[in-house]
C-alpha positions as CSV (number, residue, x, y, z in Angstrom):
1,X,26.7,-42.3,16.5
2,X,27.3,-44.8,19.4
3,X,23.6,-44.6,20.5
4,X,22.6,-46.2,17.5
5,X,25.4,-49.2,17.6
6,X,24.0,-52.4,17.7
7,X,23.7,-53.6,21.3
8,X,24.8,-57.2,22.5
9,X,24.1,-58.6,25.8
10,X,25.4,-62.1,27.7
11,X,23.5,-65.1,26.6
12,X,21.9,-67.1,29.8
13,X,19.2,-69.2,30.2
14,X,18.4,-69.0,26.9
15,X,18.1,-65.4,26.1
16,X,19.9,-61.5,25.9
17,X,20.4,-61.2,29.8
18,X,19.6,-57.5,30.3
19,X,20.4,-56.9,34.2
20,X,21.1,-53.5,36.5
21,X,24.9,-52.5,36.6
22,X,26.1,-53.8,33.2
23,X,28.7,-51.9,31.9
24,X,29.6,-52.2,28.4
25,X,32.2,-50.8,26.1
26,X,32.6,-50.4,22.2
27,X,33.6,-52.4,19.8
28,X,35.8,-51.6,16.9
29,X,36.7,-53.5,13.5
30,X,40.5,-53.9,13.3
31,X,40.9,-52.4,9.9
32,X,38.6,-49.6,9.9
33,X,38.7,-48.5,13.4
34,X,35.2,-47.9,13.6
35,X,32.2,-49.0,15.8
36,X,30.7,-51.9,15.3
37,X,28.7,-52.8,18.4
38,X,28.1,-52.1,22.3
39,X,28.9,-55.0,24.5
40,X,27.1,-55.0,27.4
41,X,29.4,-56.9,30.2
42,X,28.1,-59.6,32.7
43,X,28.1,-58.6,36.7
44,X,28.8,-60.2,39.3
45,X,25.1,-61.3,39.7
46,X,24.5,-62.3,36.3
47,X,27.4,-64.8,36.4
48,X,26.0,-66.4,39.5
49,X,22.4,-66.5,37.5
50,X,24.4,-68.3,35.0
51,X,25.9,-71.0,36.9
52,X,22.5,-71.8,38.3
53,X,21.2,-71.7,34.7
54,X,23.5,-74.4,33.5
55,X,24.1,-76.7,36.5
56,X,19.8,-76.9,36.0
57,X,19.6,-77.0,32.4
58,X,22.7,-80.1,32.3
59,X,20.5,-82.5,35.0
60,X,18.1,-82.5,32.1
61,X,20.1,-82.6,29.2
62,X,22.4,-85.0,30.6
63,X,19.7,-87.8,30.6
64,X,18.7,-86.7,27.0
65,X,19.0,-89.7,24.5
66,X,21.9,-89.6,22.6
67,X,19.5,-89.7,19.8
68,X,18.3,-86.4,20.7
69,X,21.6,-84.6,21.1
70,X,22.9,-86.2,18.0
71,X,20.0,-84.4,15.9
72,X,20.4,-80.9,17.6
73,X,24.1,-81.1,16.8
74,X,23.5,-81.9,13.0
75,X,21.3,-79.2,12.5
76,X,23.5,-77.1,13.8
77,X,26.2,-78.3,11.4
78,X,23.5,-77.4,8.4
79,X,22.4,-73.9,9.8
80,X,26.6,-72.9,10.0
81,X,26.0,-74.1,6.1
82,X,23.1,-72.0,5.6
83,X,24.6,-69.2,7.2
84,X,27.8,-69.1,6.2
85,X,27.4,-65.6,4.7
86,X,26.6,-64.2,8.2
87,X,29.2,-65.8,9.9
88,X,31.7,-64.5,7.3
89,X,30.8,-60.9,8.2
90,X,31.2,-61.4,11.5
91,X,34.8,-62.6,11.1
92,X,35.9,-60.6,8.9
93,X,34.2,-57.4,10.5
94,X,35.2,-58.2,14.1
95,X,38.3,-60.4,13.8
96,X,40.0,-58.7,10.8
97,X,40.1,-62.4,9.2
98,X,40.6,-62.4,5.3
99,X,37.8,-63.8,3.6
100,X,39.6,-67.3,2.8
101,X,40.7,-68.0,6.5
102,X,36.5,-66.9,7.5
103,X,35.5,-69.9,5.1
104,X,38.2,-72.0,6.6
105,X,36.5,-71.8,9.8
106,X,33.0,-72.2,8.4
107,X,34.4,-75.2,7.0
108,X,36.0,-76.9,10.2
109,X,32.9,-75.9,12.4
110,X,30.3,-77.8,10.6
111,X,32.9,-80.9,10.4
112,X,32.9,-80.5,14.4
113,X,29.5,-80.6,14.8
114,X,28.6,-83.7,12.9
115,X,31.8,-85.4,14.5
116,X,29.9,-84.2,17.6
117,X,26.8,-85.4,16.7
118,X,28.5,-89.2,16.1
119,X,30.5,-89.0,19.2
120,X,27.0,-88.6,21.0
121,X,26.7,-92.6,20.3
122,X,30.0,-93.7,20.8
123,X,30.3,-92.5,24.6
124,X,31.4,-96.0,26.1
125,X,33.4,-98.2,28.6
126,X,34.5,-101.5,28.3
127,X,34.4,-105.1,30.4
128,X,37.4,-106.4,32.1
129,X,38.3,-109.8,33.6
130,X,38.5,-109.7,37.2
131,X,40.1,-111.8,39.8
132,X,37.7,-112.7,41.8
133,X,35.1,-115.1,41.1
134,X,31.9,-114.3,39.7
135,X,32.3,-111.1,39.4
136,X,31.2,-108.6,35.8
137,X,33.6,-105.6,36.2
138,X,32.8,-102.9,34.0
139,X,33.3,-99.4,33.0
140,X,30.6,-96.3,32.5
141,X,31.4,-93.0,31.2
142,X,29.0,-90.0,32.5
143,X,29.1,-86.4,31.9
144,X,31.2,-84.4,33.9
145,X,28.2,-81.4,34.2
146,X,28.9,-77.9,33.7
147,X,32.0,-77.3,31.6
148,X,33.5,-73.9,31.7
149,X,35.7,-72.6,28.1
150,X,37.8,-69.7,27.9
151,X,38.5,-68.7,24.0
152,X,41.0,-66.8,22.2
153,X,40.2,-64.0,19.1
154,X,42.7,-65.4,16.6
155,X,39.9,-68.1,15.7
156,X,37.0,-67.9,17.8
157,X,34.3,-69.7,15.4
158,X,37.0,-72.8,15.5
159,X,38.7,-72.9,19.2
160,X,35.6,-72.1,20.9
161,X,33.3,-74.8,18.6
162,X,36.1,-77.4,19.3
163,X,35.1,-77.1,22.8
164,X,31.7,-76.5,22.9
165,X,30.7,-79.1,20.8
166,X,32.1,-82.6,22.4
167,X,31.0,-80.8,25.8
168,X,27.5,-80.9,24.1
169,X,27.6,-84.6,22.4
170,X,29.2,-85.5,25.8
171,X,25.8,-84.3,28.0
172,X,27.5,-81.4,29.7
173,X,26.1,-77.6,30.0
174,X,28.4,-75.5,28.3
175,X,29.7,-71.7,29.5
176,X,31.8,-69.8,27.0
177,X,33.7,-67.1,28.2
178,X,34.6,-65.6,24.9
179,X,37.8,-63.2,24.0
180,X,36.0,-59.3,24.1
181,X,37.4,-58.9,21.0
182,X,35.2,-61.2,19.1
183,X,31.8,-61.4,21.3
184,X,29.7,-61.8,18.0
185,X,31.2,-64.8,16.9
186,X,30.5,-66.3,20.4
187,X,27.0,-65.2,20.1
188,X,26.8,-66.4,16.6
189,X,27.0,-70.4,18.3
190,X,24.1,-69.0,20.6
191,X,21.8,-68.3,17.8
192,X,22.6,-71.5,15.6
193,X,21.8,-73.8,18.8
194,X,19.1,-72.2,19.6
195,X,17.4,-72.5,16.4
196,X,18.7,-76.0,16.2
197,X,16.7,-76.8,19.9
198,X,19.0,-77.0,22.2
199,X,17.4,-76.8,25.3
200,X,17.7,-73.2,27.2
201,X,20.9,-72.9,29.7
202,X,22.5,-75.8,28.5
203,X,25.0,-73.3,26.8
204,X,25.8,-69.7,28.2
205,X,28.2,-67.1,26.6
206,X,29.6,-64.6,29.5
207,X,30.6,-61.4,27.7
208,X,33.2,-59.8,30.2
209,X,36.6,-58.6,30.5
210,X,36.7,-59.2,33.7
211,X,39.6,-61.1,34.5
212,X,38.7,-62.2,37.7
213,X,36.3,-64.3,36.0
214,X,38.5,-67.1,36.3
215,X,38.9,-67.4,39.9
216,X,35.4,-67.9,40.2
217,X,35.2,-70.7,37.6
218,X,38.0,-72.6,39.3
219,X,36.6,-72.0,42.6
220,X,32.7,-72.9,42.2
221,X,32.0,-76.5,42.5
222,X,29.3,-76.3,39.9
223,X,32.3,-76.1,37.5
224,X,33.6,-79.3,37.0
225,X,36.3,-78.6,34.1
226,X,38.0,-75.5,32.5
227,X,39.5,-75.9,29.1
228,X,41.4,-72.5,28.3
229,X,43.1,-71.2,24.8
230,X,45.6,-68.7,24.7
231,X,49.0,-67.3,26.0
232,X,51.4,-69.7,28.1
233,X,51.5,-66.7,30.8
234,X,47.5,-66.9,31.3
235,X,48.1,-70.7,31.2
236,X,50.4,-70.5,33.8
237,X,47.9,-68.6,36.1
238,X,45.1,-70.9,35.7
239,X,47.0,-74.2,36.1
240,X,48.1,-72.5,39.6
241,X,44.7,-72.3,40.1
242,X,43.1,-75.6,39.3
243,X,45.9,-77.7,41.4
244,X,44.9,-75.0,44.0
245,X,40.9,-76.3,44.1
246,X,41.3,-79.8,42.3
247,X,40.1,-78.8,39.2
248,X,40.2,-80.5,35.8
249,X,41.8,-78.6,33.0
250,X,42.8,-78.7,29.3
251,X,45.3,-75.7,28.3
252,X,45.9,-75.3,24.7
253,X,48.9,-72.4,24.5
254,X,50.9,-70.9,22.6
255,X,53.7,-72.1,20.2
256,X,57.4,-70.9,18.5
257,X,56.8,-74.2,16.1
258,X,59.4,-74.6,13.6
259,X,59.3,-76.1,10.0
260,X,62.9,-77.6,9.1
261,X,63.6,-77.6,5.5
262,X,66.5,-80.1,4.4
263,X,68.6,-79.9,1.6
264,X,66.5,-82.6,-1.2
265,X,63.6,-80.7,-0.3
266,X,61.4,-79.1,-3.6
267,X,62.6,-75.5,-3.4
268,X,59.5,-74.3,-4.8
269,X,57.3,-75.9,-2.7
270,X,59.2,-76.0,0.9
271,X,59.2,-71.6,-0.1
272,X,54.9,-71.8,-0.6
273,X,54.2,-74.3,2.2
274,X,56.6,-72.0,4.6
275,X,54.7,-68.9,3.6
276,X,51.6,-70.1,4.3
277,X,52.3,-71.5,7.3
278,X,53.5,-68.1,9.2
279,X,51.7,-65.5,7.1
280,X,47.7,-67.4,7.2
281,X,45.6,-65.1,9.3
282,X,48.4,-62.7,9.8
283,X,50.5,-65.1,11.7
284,X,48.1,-65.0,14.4
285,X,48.4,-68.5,14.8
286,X,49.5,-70.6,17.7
287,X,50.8,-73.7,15.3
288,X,52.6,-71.0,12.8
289,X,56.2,-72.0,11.8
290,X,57.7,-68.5,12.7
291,X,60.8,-70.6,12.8
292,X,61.9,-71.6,9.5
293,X,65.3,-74.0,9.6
294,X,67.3,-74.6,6.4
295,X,69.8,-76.9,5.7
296,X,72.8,-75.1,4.8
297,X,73.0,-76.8,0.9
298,X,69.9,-74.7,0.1
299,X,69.8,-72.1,2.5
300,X,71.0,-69.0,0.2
301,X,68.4,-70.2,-2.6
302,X,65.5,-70.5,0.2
303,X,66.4,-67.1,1.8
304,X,66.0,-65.8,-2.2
305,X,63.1,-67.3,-3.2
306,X,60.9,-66.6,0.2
307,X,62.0,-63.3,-0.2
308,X,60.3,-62.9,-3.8
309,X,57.6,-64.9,-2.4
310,X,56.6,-62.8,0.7
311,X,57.0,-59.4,-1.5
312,X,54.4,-60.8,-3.3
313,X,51.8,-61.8,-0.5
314,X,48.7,-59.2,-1.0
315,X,47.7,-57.7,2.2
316,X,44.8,-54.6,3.1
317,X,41.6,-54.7,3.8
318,X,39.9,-57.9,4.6
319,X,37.2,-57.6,3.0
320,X,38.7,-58.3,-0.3
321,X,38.6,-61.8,-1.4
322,X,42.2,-60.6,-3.1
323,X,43.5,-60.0,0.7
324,X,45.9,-62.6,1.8
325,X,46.8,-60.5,5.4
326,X,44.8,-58.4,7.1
327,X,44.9,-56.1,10.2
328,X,46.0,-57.7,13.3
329,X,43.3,-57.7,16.0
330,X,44.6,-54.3,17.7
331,X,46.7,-51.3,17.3
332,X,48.4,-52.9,21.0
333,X,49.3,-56.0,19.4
334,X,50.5,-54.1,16.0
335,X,52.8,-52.4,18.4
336,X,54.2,-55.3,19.6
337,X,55.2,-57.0,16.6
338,X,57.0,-54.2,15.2
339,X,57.9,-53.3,18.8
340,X,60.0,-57.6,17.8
341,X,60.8,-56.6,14.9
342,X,63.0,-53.1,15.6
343,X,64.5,-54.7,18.5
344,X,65.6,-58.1,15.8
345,X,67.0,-55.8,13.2
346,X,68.8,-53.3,15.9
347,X,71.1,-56.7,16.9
348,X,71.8,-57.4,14.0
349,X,69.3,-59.3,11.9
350,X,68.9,-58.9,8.6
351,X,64.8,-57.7,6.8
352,X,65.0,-60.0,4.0
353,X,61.4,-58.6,3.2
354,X,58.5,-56.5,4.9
355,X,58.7,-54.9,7.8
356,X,56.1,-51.9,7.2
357,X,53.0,-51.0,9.1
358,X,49.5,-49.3,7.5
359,X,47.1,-49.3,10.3
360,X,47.0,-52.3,12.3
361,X,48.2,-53.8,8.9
362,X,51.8,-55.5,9.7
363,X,53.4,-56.4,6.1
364,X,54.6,-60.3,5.8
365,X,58.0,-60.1,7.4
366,X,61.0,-61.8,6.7
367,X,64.1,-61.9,8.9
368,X,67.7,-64.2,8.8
369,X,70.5,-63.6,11.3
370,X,68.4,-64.3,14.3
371,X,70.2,-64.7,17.4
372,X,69.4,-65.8,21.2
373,X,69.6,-62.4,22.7
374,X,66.7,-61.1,20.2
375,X,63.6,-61.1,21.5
376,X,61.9,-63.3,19.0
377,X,64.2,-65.8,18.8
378,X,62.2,-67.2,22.0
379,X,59.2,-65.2,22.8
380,X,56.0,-65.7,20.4
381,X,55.6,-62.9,18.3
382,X,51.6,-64.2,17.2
383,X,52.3,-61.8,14.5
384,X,53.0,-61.7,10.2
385,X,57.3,-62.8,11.2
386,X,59.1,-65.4,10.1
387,X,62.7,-66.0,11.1
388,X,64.9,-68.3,8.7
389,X,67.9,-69.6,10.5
390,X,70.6,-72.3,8.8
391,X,71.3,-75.4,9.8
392,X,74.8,-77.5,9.2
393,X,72.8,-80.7,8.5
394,X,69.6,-82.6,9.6
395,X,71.0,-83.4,13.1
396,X,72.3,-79.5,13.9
397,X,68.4,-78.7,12.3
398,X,66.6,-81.1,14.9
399,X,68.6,-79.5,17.7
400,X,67.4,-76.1,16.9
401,X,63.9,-77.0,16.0
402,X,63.8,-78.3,19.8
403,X,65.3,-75.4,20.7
404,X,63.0,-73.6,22.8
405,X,60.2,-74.3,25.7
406,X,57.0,-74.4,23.4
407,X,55.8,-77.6,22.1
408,X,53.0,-77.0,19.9
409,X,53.5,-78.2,16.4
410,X,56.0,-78.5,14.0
411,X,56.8,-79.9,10.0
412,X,59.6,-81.2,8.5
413,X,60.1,-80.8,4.3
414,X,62.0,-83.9,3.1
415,X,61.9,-86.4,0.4
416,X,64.0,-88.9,2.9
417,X,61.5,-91.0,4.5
418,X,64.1,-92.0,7.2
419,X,64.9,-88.3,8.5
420,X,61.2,-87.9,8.4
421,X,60.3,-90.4,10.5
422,X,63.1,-90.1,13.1
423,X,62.0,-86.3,13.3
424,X,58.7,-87.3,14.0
425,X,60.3,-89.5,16.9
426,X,62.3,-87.2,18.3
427,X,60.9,-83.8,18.1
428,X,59.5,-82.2,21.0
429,X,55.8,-80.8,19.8
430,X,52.5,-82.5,20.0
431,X,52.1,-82.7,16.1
432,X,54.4,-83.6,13.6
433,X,53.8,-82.6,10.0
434,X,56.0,-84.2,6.8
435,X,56.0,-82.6,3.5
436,X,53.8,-79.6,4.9
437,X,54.0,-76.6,7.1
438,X,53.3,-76.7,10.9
439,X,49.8,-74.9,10.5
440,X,47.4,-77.6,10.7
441,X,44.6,-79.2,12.5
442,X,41.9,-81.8,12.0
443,X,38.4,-81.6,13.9
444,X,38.7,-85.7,14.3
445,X,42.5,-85.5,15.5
446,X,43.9,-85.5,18.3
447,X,45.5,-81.7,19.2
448,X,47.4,-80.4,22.1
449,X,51.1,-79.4,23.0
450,X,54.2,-80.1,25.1
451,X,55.9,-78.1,27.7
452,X,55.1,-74.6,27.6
453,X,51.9,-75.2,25.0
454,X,50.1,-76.7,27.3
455,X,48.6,-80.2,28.2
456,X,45.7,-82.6,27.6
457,X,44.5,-83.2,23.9
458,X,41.2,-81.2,21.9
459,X,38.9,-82.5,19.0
460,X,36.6,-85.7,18.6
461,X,37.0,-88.8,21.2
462,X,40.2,-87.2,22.3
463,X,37.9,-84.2,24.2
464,X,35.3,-86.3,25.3
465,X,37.3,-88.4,27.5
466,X,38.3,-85.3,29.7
467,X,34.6,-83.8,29.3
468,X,33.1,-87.3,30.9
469,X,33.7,-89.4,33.8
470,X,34.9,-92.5,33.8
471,X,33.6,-95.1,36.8
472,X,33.8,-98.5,37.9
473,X,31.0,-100.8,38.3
474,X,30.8,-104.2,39.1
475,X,28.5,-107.2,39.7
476,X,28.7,-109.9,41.9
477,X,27.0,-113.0,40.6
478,X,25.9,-115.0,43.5
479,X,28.1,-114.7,46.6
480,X,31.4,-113.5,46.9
481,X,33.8,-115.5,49.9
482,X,34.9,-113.4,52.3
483,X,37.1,-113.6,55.4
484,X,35.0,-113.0,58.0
C-alpha cells in the first residue's frame, strides 16, 4: 500500500528536488489515520543547494519592477480562487480542518496576495530637513534578500502566506520551512506561484523535521531574517539564537487570551461569540479565548447557557460541511489535552460540558472552578477547552485577564463604551477586540503579541518594514564648509 502513496519532494530552484540520501516518512490524515503521502526530507546538501538557489534567484528578482511583482502576486490571488477546491482537500485531508475554517483560509490568502501585490508599489521612504546647509537628506527602503519562515500546522495556508507574500512584494527570495504535518499545503503555494511566473528559486519550501534546521538559518549569512510561528518554548530557542549571530527576527507565539464578559453584556450573544472563539478549528488557535471571565451578575446564567451551547457544537469527521470540530492534528497532541483536562477536574474543577475523546476527536470542553495550581490555568492547552472563571466586577476581571505571561489577543463584551475603551488601554495583548471574541485577524492589520507571544508585527505594511531595509542617503548641493 505505501509504495503506491503519492510521493512529495522539497521544492528548490524551481522544481521536486530528488537528491541521494533523502529520507522520508509517511504521512497520515488526522481523522482517518491512514496514508496520505511519502515526504521525502531535505539533506544536508540539498539545504545548502537551496540557499544558493535563493540568494541567486533574489539578485534578480530584487531589481524586478514593482510592476512585475505586483502582476505575479495577483494571479496568484485568482489561481487560490480557481482552486479553491484543491486547496480545500488538502486542508481538510492533512490538517483535519472542518470544511468552513478551509474556506476561511482560502478567503484570507487571496486577500493577502492582492494586499501584496499593492504593497509592491508603496515600498517608500521619505525627505527630511537637515541641519546643514544644502543638503537633500533622504530615506530608501531595499529588500533585505533571502528571508527564511518557519510555519505552524494549525493554519498553514494562512501563517505561512502572511509571510511569504510581503517577503515577495518586498523583493526578497523566500524559504519556507513548513510544519511536517501539513507539507502539501506548503507545496500548494509552490504550485500557484509557479503557474503565476514567479521566477524559479525565488521561493523554496524545505520539507524536513530536522530540527537543527534552525541553527543553520540563523547562522548563514545568506539569511538575512527569520520570521517563526509557533510555541513560546521554540520561540525562546530561536530568539537565543538570533541575538547570538545578529539576526533579524519576527516571533509570532502562542497565547492564553482571554474574553471578559461584564455584566450588561447580551447573554445570548457574549455565549456564541465565546464559543466560537475557543472551539473554531478545534481550539487550535493561538488567539482562542480559552479564558472566559464573567462578571459575577451573570456568571451562573453564562456558565448555563454555554453549557447548552457547547453540547450542541457538532463535531466528527471533517469532511462534513455539518462538522464544526474536527480531529486535532495528532493522537500526541489529543493526549495532551485530555492529559489538561484529567489533571483540571482531579483538583477540583468542575466539566460543565464535554470532555470525551473518539479518535483524535477531543469534544468542545467546558470547565469552571479553575485554579492556579491546574495546569491550564497557565499553560496553553491549543486544544477544544475553555475555562470560565468569575469576576467581582470589571476591575477584579481586567486583573485576571492580565493574569498570565502571554500577550496575544484578547476581547471584551460590553455595551459600556467607557470600560471598553479603558480595557483596550490597559490590557496587556497586542489586539484588543470589543463586542467580539479574541479569535481574529485581518490580512491588512497589524498582528503580533506581548511578552511571552512574541514580538515584531505580521500582515500588509506592518511586515514589509522588517522584510526591507531602510537607509540613509543624502545629497550635498554644492559644497559643504568644513573645518579643516
Amino acid at each position: 500500500m505505501s509504495e503506491q502513496l503519492k510521493q512529495i519532494y522539497p521544492y528548490i530552484n524551481g522544481q521536486a528536488w530528488k537528491s541521494e540520501g533523502q529520507q522520508h516518512k509517511d504521512l497520515v490524515n488526522p481523522y482517518t489515520g491512514k496514508p496520505l503521502a511519502r515526504v521525502f526530507l531535505a539533506t544536508k546538501q540539498d539545504i545548502e543547494t537551496a540557499l544558493g538557489s535563493a540568494e541567486s534567484a533574489q539578485r534578480v528578482w530584487g531589481k524586478m519592477l514593482a510592476r512585475e511583482r505586483e502582476a505575479i502576486l495577483c494571479r496568484a490571488a485568482d489561481i487560490v480562487e480557481r482552486r479553491r477546491d484543491d486547496i480545500v482537500r488538502v486542508l481538510v485531508e492533512e490538517g483535519g480542518n472542518v470544511f468552513g475554517k478551509a474556506m476561511f483560509e482560502c478567503d484570507y490568502i487571496v486577500s493577502t496576495f492582492r494586499i501584496a501585490a499593492g504593497q509592491t508599489r508603496d515600498i517608500r521612504g521619505e525627505t527630511m530637513p537637515s541641519d546643514l546647509p544644502g543638503r537633500i537628506s533622504m530615506s530608501i527602503r531595499r529588500p533585505l534578500g533571502v528571508v527564511a519562515g518557519i510555519g505552524p500546522f494549525n493554519a498553514p495556508l494562512l501563517l505561512n502566506g502572511k509571510k511569504l507574500a510581503p517577503a515577495l512584494a518586498a523583493g526578497n527570495s523566500f524559504i519556507l520551512k513548513p510544519s511536517p504535518h501539513t507539507p502539501m499545503a506548503a507545496l500548494m503555494f509552490a504550485e500557484i506561484l509557479e503557474e503565476a511566473g514567479l521566477p524559479s528559486g525565488v521561493l523554496t519550501v524545505l520539507l524536513t523535521t530536522d530540527e537543527a534546521l534552525g541553527d543553520t538559518l540563523f547562522s548563514d549569512p545568506r539569511v538575512k531574517l527569520v520570521t517563526f510561528t509557533g510555541s513560546a518554548r521554540v520561540g525562546r530557542i530561536l530568539a537565543d539564537l538570533a541575538g547570538r549571530y545578529q539576526k533579524r527576527i519576527v516571533l509570532e507565539l502562542g497565547g492564553k487570551s482571554p474574553v471578559v464578559v461584564l455584566d450588561d453584556a447580551t447573554l445570548d450573544y457574549a455565549v456564541r461569540s465565546a464559543a466560537f472563539g475557543i472551539y473554531f478549528n478545534q481550539g487550535q488557535v493561538c488567539m482562542a479565548n480559552s479564558r472566559i471571565i464573567v462578571e459575577q451578575g451573570i456568571y451562573d446564567a453564562f456558565c448555563e447557557a454555554f453549557a447548552k451551547q457547547v453540547a450542541r457544537i457538532p463535531t466528527g469527521d471533517p469532511a462534513l460541511p455539518q462538522t464544526a470540530v474536527g480531529p486535532l492534528i495528532s493522537s500526541e497532541q489529543a493526549d495532551f489535552v485530555q492529559a489538561h483536562i484529567a489533571d483540571a477536574v482531579s483538583k477540583g474543577a468542575t466539566l460543565l460540558a464535554g470532555g470525551g475523546r473518539e479518535g483524535n476527536v477531543v469534544q468542545p470542553t467546558a470547565l469552571c472552578d479553575v485554579t492556579p495550581d491546574m495546569q491550564l490555568y497557565y499553560e496553553e492547552t491549543f486544544g477544544p477547552v475553555a475555562a470560565i472563571y468569575k469576576a467581582r466586577d470589571y476591575e477584579h476581571a481586567l486583573e485576571m485577564a492580565n493574569d498570565t505571561s502571554y500577550g496575544l489577543s484578547s476581547a471584551i463584551l460590553t455595551n459600556d463604551l467607557q470600560k471598553a475603551m479603558d480595557f483596550a488601554e490597559r490590557i496587556e495583548a497586542g489586539s484588543v477586540h470589543i463586542n467580539d471574541n479574541s479569535f481574529d485577524d485581518d490580512p491588512n492589520a497589524p498582528f503580533g503579541g506581548f511578552k511571552d507571544s512574541g514580538y515584531g508585527k505580521e500582515n500588509g505594511r506592518y511586515s514589509i518594514a522588517d522584510m526591507t531595509e531602510l537607509k540613509w542617503v543624502t545629497i550635498q548641493q554644492g559644497e559643504r564648509q568644513l573645518a579643516f
